[in-house]
PDB file of N, H, CA, C and O in Angstrom:
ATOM      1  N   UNK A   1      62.075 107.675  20.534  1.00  0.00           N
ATOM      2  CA  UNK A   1      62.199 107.981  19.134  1.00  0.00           C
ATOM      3  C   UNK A   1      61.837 109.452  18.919  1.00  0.00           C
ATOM      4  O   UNK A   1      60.737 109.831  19.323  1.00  0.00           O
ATOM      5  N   UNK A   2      62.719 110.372  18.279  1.00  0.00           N
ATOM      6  H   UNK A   2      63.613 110.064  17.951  1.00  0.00           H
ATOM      7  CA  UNK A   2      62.397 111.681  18.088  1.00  0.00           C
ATOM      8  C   UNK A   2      61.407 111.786  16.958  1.00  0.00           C
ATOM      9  O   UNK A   2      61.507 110.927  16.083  1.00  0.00           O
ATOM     10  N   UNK A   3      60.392 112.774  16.825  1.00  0.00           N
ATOM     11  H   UNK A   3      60.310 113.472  17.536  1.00  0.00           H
ATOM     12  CA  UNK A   3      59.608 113.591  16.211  1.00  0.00           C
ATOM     13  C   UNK A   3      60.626 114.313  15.257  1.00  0.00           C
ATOM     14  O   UNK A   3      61.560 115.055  15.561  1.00  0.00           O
ATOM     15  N   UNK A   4      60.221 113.925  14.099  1.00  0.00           N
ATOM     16  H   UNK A   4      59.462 113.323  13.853  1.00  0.00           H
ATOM     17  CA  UNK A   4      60.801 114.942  13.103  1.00  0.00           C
ATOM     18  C   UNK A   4      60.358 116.337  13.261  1.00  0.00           C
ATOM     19  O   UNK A   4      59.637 116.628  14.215  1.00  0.00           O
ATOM     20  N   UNK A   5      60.818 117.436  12.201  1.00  0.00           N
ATOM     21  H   UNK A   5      61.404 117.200  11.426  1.00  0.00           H
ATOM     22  CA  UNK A   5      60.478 118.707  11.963  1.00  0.00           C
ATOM     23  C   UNK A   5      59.117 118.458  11.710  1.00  0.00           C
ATOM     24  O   UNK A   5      58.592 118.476  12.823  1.00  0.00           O
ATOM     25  N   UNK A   6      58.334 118.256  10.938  1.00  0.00           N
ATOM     26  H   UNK A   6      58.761 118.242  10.033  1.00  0.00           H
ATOM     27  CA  UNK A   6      57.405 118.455  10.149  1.00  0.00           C
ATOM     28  C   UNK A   6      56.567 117.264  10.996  1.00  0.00           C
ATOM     29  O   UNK A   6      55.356 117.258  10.777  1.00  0.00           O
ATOM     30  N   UNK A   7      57.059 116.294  11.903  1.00  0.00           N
ATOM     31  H   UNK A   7      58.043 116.299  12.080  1.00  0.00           H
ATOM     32  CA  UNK A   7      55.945 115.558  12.573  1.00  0.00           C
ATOM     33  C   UNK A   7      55.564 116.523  13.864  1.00  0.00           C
ATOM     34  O   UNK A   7      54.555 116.612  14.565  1.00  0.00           O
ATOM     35  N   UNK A   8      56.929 117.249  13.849  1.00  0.00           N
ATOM     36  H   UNK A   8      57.748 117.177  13.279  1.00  0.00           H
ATOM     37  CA  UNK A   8      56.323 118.277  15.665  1.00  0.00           C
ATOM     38  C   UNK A   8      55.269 119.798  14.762  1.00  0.00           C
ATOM     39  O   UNK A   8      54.505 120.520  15.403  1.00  0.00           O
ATOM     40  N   UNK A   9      55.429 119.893  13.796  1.00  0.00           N
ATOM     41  H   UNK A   9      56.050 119.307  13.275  1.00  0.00           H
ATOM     42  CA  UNK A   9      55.201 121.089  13.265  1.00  0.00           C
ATOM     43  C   UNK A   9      53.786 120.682  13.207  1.00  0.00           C
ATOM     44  O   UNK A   9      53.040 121.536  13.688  1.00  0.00           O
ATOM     45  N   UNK A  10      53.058 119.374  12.652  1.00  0.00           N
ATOM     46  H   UNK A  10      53.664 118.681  12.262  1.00  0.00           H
ATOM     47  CA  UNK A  10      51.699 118.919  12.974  1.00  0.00           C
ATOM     48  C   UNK A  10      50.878 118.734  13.768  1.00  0.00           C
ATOM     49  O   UNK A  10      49.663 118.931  13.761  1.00  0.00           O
ATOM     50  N   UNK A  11      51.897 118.139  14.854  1.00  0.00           N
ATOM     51  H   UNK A  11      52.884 117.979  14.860  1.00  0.00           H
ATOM     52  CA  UNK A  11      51.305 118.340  16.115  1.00  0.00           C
ATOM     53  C   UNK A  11      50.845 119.277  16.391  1.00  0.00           C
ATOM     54  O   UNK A  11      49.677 119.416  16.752  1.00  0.00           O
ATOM     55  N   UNK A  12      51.793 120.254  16.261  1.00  0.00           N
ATOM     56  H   UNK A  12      52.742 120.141  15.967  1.00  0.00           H
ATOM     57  CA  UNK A  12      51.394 121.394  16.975  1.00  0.00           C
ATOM     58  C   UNK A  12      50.415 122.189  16.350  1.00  0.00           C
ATOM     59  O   UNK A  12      49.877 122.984  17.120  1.00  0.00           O
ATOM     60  N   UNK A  13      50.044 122.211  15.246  1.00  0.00           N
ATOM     61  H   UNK A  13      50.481 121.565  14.620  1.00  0.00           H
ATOM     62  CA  UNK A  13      49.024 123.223  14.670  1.00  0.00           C
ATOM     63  C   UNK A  13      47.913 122.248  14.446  1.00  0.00           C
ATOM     64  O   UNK A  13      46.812 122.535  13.977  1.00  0.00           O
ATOM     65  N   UNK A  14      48.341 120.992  14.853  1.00  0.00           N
ATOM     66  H   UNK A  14      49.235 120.759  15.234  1.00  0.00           H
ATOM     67  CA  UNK A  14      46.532 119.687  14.672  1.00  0.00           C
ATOM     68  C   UNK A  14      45.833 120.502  15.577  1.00  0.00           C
ATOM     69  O   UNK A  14      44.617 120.334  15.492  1.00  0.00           O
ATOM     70  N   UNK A  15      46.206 121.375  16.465  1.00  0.00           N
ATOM     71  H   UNK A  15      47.194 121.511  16.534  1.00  0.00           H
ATOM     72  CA  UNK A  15      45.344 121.532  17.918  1.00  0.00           C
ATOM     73  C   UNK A  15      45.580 120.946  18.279  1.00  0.00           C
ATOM     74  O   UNK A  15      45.674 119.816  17.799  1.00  0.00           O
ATOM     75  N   UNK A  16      45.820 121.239  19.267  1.00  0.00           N
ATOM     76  H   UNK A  16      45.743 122.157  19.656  1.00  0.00           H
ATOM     77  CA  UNK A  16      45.451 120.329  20.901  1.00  0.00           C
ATOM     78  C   UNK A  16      44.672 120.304  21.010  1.00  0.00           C
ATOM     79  O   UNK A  16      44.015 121.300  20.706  1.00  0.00           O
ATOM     80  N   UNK A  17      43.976 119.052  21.585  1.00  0.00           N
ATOM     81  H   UNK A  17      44.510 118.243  21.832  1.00  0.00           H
ATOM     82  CA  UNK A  17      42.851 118.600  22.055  1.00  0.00           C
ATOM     83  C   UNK A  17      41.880 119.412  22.741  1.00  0.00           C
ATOM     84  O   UNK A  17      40.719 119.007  22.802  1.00  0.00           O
ATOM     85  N   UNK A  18      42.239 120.608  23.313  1.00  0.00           N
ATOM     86  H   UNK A  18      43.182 120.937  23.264  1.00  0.00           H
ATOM     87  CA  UNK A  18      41.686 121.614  23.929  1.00  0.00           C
ATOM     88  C   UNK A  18      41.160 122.445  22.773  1.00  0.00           C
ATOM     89  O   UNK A  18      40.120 123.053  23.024  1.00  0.00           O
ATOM     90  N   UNK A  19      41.595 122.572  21.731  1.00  0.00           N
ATOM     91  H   UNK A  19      42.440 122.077  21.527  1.00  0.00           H
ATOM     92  CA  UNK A  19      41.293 123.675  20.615  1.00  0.00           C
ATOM     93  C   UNK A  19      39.818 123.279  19.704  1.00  0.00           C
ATOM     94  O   UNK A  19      39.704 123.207  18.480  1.00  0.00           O
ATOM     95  N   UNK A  20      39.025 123.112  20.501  1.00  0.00           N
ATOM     96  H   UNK A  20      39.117 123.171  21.495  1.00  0.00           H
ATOM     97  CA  UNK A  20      37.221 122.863  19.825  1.00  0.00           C
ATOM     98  C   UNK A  20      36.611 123.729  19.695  1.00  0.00           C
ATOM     99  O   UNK A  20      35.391 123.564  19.677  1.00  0.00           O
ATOM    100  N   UNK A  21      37.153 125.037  19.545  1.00  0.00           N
ATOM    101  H   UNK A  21      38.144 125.171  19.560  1.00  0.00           H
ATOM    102  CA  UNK A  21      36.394 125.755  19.076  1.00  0.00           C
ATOM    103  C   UNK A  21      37.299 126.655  17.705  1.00  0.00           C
ATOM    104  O   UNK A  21      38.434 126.440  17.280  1.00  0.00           O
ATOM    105  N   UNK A  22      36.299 127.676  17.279  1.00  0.00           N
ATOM    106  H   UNK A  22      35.377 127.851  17.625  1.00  0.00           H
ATOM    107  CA  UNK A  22      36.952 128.282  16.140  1.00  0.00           C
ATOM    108  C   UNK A  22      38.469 129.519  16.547  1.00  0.00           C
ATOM    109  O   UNK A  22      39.488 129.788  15.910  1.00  0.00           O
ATOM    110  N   UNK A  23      37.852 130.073  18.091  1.00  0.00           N
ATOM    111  H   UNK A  23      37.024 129.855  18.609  1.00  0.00           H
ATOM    112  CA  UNK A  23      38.469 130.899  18.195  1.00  0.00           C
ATOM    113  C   UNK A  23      39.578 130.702  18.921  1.00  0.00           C
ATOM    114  O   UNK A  23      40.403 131.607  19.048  1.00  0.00           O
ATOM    115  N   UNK A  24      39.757 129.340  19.561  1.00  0.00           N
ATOM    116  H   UNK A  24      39.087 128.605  19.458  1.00  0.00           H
ATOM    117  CA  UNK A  24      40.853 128.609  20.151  1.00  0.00           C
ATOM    118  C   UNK A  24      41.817 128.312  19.237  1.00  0.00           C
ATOM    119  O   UNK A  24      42.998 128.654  19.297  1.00  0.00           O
ATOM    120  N   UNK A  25      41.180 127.541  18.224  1.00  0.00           N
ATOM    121  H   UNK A  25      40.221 127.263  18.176  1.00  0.00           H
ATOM    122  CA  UNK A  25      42.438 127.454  16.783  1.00  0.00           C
ATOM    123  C   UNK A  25      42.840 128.537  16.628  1.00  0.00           C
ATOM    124  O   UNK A  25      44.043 128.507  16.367  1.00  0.00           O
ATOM    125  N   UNK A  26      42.273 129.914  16.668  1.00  0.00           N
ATOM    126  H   UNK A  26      41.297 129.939  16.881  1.00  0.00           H
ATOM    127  CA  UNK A  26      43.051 130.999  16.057  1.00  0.00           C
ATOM    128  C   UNK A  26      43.896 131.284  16.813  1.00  0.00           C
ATOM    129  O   UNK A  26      44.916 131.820  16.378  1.00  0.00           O
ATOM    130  N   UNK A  27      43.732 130.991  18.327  1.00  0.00           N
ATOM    131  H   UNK A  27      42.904 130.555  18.680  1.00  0.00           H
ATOM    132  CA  UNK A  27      45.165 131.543  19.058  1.00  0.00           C
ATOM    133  C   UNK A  27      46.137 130.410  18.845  1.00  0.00           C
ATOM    134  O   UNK A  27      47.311 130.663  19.118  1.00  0.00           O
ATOM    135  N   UNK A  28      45.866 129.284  18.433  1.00  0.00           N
ATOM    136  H   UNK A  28      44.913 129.078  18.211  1.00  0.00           H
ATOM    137  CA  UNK A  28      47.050 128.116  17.881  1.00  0.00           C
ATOM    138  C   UNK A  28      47.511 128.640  16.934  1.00  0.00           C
ATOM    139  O   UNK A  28      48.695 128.425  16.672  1.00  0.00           O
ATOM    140  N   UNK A  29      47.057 129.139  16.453  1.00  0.00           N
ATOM    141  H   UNK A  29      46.095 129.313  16.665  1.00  0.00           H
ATOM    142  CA  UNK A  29      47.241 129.591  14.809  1.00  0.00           C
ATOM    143  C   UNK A  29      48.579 130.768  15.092  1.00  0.00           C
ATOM    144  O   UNK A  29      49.787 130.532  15.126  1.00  0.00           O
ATOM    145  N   UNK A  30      47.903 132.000  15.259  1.00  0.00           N
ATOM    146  H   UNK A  30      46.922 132.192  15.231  1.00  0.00           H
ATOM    147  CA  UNK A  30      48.710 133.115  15.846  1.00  0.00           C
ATOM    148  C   UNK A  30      50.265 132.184  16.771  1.00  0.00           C
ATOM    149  O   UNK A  30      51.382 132.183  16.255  1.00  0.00           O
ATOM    150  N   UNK A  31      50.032 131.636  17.847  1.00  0.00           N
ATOM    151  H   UNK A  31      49.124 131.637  18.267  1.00  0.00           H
ATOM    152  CA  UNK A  31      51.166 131.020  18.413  1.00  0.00           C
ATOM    153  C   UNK A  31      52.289 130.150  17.939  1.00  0.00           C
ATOM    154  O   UNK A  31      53.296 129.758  18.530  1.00  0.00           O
ATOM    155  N   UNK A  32      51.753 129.903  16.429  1.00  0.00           N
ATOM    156  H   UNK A  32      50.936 130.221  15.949  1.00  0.00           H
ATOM    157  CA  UNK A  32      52.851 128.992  15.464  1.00  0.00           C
ATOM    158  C   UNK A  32      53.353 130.398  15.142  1.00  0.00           C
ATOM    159  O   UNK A  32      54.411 130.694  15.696  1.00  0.00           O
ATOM    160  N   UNK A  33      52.784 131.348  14.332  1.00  0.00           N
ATOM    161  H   UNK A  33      51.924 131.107  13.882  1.00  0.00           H
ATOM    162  CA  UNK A  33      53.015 132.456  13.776  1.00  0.00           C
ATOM    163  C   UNK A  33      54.108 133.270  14.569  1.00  0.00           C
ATOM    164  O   UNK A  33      54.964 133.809  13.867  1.00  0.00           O
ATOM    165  N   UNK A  34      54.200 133.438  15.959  1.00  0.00           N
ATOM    166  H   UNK A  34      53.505 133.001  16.529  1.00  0.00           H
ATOM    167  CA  UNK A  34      54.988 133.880  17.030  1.00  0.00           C
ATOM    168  C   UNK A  34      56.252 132.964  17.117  1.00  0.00           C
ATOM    169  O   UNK A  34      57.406 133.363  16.959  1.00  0.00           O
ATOM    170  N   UNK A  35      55.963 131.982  17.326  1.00  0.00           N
ATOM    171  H   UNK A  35      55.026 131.657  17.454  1.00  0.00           H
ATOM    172  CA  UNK A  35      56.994 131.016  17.463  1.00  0.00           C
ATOM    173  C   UNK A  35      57.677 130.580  16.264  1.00  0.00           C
ATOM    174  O   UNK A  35      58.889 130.396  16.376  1.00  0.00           O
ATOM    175  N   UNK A  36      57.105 130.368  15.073  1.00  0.00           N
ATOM    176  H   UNK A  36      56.121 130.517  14.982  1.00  0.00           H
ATOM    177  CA  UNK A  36      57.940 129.729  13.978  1.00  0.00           C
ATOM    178  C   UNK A  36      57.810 130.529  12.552  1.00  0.00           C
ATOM    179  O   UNK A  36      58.117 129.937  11.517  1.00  0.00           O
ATOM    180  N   UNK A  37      57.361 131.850  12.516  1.00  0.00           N
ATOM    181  H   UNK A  37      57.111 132.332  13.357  1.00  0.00           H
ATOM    182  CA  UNK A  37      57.140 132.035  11.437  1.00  0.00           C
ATOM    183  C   UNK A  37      57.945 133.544  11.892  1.00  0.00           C
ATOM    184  O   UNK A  37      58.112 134.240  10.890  1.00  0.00           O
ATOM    185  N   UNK A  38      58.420 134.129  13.045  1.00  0.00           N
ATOM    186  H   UNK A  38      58.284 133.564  13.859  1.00  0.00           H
ATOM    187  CA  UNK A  38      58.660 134.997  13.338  1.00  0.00           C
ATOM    188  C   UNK A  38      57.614 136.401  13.397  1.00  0.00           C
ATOM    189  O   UNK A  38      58.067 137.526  13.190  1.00  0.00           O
ATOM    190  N   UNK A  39      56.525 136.213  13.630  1.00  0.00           N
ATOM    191  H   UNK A  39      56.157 135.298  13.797  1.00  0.00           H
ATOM    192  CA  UNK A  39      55.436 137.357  14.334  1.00  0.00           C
ATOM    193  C   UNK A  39      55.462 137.670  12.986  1.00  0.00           C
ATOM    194  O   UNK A  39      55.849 138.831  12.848  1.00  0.00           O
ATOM    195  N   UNK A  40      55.189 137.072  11.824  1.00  0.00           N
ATOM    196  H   UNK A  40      54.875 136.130  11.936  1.00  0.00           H
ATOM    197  CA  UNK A  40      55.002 138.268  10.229  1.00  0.00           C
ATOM    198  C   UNK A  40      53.096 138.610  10.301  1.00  0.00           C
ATOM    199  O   UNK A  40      52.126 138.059  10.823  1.00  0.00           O
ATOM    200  N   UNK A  41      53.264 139.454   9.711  1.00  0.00           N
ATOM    201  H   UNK A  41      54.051 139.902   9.287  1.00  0.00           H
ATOM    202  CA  UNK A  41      52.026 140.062   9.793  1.00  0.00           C
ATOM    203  C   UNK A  41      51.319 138.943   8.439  1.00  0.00           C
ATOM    204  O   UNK A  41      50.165 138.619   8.717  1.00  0.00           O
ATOM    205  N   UNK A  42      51.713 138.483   7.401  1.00  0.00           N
ATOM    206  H   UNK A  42      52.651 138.747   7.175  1.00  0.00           H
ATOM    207  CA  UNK A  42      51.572 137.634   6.646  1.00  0.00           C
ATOM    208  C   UNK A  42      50.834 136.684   7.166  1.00  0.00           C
ATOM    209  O   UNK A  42      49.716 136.500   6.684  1.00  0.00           O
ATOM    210  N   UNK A  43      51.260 135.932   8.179  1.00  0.00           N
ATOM    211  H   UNK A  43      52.168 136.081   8.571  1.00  0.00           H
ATOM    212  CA  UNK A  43      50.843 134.451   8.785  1.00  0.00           C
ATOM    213  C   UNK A  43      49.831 134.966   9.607  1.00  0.00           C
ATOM    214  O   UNK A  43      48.787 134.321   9.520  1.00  0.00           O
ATOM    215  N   UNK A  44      49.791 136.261  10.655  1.00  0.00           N
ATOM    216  H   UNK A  44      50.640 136.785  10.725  1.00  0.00           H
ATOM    217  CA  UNK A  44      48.854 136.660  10.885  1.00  0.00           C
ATOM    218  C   UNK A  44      47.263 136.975  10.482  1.00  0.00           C
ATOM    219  O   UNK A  44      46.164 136.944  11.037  1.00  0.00           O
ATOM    220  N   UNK A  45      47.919 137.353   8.946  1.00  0.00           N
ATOM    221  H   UNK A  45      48.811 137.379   8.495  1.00  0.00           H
ATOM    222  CA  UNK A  45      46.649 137.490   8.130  1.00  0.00           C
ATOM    223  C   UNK A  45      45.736 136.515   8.013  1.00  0.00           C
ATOM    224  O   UNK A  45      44.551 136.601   8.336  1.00  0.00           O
ATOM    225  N   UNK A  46      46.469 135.275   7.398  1.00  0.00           N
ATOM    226  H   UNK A  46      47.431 135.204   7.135  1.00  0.00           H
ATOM    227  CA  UNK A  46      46.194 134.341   7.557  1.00  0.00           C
ATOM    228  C   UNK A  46      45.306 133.280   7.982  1.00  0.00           C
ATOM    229  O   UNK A  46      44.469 132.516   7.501  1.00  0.00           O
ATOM    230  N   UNK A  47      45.945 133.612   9.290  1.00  0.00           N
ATOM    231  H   UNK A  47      46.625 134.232   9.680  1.00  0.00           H
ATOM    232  CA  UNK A  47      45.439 132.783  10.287  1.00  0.00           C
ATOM    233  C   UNK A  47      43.897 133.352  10.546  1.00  0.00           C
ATOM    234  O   UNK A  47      42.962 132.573  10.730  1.00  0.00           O
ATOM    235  N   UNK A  48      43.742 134.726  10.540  1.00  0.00           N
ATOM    236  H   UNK A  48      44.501 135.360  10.391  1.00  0.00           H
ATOM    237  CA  UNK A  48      42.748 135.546  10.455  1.00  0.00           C
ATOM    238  C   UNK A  48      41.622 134.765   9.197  1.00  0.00           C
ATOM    239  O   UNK A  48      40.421 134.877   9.440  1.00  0.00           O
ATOM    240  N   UNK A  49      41.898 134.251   8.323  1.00  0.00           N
ATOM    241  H   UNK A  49      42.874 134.160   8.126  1.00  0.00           H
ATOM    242  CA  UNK A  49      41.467 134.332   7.021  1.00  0.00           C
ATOM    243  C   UNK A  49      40.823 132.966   7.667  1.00  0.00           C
ATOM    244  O   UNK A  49      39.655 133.053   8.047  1.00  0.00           O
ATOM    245  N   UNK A  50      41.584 131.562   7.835  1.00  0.00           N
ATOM    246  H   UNK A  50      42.533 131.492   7.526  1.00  0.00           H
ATOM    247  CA  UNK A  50      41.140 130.450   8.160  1.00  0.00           C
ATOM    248  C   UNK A  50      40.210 130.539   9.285  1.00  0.00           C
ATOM    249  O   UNK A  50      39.261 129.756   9.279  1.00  0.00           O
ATOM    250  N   UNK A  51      40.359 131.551  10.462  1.00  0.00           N
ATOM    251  H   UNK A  51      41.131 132.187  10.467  1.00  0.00           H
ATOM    252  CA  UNK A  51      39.015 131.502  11.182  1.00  0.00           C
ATOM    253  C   UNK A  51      37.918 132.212  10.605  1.00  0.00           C
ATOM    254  O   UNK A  51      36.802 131.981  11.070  1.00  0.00           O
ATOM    255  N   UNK A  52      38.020 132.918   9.807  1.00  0.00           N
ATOM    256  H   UNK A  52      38.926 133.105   9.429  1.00  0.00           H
ATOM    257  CA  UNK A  52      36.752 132.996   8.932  1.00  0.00           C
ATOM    258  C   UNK A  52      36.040 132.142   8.525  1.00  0.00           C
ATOM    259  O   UNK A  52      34.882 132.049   8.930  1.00  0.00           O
ATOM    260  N   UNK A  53      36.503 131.398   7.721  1.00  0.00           N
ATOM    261  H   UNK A  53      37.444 131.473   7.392  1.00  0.00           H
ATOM    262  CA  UNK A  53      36.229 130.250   7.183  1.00  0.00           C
ATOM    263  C   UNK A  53      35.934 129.023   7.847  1.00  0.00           C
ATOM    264  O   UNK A  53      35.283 128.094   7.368  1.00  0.00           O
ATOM    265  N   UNK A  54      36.657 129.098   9.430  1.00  0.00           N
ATOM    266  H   UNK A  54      37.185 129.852   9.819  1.00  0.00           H
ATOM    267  CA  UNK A  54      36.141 128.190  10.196  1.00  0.00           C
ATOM    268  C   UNK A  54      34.604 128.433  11.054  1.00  0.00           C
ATOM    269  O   UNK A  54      33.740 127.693  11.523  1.00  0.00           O
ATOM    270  N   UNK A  55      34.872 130.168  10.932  1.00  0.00           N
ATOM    271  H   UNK A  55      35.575 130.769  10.551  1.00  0.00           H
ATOM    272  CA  UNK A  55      33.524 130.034  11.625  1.00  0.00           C
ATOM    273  C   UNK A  55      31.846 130.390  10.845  1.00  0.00           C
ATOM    274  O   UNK A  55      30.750 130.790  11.237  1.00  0.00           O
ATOM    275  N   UNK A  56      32.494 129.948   9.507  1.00  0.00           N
ATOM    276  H   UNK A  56      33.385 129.624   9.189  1.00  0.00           H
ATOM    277  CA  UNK A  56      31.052 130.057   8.319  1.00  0.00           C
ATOM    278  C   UNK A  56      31.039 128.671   8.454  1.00  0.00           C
ATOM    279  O   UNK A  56      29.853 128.378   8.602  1.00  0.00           O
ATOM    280  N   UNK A  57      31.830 127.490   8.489  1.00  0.00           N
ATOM    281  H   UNK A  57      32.794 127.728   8.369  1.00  0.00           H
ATOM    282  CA  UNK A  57      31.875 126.122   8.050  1.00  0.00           C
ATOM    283  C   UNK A  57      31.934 125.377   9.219  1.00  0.00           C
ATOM    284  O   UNK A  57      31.216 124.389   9.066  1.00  0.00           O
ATOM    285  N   UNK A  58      32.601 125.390  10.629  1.00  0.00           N
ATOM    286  H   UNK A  58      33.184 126.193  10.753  1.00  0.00           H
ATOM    287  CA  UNK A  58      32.966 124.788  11.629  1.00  0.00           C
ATOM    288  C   UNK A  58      34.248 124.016  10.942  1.00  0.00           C
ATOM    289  O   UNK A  58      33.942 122.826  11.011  1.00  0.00           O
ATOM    290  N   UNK A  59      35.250 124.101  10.452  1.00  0.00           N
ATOM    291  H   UNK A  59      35.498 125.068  10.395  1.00  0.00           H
ATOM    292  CA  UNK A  59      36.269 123.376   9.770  1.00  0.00           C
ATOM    293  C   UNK A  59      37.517 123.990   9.542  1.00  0.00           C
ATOM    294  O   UNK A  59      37.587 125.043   8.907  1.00  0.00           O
ATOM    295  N   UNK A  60      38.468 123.448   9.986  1.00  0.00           N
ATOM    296  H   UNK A  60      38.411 122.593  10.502  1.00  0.00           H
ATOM    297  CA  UNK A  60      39.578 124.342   9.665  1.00  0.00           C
ATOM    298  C   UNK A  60      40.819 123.935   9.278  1.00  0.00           C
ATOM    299  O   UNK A  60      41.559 123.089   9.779  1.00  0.00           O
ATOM    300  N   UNK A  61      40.974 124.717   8.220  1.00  0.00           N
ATOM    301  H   UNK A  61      40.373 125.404   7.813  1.00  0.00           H
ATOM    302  CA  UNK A  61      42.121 123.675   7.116  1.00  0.00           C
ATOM    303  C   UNK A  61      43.189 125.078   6.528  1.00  0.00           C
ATOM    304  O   UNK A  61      42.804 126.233   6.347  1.00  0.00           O
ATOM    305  N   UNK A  62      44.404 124.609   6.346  1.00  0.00           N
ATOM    306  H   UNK A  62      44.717 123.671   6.493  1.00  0.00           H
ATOM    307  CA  UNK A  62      45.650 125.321   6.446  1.00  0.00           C
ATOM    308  C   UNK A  62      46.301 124.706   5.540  1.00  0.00           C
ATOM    309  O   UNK A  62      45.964 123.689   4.933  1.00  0.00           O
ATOM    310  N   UNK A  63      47.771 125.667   5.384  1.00  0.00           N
ATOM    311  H   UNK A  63      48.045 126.493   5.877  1.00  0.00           H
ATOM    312  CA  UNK A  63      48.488 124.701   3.896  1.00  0.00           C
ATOM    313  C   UNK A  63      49.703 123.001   5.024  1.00  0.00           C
ATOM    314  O   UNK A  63      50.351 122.106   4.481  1.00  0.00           O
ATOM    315  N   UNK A  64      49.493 123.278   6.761  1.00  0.00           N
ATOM    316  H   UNK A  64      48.967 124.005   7.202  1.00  0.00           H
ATOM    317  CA  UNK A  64      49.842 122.884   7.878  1.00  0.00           C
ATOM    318  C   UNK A  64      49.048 121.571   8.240  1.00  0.00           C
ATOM    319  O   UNK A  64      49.402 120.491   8.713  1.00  0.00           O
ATOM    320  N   UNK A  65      47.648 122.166   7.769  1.00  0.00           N
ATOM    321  H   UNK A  65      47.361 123.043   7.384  1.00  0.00           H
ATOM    322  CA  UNK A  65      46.881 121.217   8.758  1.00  0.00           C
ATOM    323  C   UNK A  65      45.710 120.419   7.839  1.00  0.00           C
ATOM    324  O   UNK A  65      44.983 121.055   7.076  1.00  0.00           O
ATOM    325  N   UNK A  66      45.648 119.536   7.934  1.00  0.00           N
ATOM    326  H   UNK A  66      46.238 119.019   8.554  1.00  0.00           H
ATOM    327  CA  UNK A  66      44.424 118.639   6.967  1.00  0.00           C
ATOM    328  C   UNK A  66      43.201 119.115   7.690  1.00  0.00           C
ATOM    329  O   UNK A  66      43.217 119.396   8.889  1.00  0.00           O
ATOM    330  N   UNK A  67      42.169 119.195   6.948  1.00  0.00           N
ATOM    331  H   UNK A  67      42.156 118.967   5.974  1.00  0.00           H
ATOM    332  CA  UNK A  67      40.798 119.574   7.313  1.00  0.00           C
ATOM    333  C   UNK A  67      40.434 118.852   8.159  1.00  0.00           C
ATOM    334  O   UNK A  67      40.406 117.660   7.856  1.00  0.00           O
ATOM    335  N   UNK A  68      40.076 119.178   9.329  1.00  0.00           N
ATOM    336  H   UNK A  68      40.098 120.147   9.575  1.00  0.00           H
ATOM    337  CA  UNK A  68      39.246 119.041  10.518  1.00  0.00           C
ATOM    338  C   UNK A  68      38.364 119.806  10.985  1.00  0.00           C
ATOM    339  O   UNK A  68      38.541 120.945  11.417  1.00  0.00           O
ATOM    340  N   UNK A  69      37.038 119.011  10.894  1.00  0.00           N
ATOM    341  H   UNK A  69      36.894 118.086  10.542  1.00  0.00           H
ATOM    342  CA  UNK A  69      35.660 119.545  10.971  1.00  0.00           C
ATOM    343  C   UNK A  69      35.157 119.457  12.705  1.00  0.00           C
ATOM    344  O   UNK A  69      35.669 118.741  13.566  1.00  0.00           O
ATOM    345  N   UNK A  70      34.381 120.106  12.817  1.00  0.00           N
ATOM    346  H   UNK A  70      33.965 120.687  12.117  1.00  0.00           H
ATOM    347  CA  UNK A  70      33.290 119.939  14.304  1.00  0.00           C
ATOM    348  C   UNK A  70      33.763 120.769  15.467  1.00  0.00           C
ATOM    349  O   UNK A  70      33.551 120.534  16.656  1.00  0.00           O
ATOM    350  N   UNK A  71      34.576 121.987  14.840  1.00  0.00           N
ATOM    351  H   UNK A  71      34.748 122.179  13.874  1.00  0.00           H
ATOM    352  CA  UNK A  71      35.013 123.175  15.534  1.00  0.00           C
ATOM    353  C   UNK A  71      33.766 123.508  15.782  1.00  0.00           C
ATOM    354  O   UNK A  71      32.894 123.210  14.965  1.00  0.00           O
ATOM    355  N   UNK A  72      33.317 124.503  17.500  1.00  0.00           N
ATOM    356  H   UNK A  72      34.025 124.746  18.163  1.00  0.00           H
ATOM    357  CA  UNK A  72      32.242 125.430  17.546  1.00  0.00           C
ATOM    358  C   UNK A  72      32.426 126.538  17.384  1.00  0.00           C
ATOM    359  O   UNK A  72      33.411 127.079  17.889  1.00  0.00           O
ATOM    360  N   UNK A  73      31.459 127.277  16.564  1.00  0.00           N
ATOM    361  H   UNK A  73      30.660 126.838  16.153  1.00  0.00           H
ATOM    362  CA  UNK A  73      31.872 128.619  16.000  1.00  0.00           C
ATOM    363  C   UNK A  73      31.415 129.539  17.246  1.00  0.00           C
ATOM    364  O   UNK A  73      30.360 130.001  17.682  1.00  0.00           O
ATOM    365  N   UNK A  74      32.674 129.549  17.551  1.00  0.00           N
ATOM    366  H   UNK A  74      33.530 129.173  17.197  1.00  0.00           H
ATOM    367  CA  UNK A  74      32.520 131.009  18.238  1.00  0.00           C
ATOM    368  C   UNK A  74      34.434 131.160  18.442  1.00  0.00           C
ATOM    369  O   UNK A  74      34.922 132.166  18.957  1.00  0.00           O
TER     370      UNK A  74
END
């Protein structure tokens, strides 16, 4: 059964299971940005903005991704 658009587009920015920390999401983050958003400096910003916020809170939430907590800040 295929994965829709928007079910692979979740996947992919839920993290992977590997992405427990703050600064791991940000290279997920950046790598959607490369791959599907076309490298804009916009999504870049962005993504910049949510690891901020992930690493005052341990949590990281996107207009992509539902809030998921128990990131380590670094």
């Amino acid at each position: 059964m295929a994965v829709g658009a928007t079910g692979a587009l979740l996947l992919a920015l839920s993290g992977s299971a590997e992405a427990m920390t703050c600064s791991e999401r940000l290279q997920v983050c950046h790598g959607y940005c490369a791959k599907s958003m076309g490298d804009t400096p916009g999504c870049h910003a962005k993504c910049r903005q949510f690891s901020q916020e992930c690493m005052a809170s341990g949590c990281w939430e996107s207009k992509v991704v539902a809030k998921q907590c128990g990131f380590t800040r670094q």
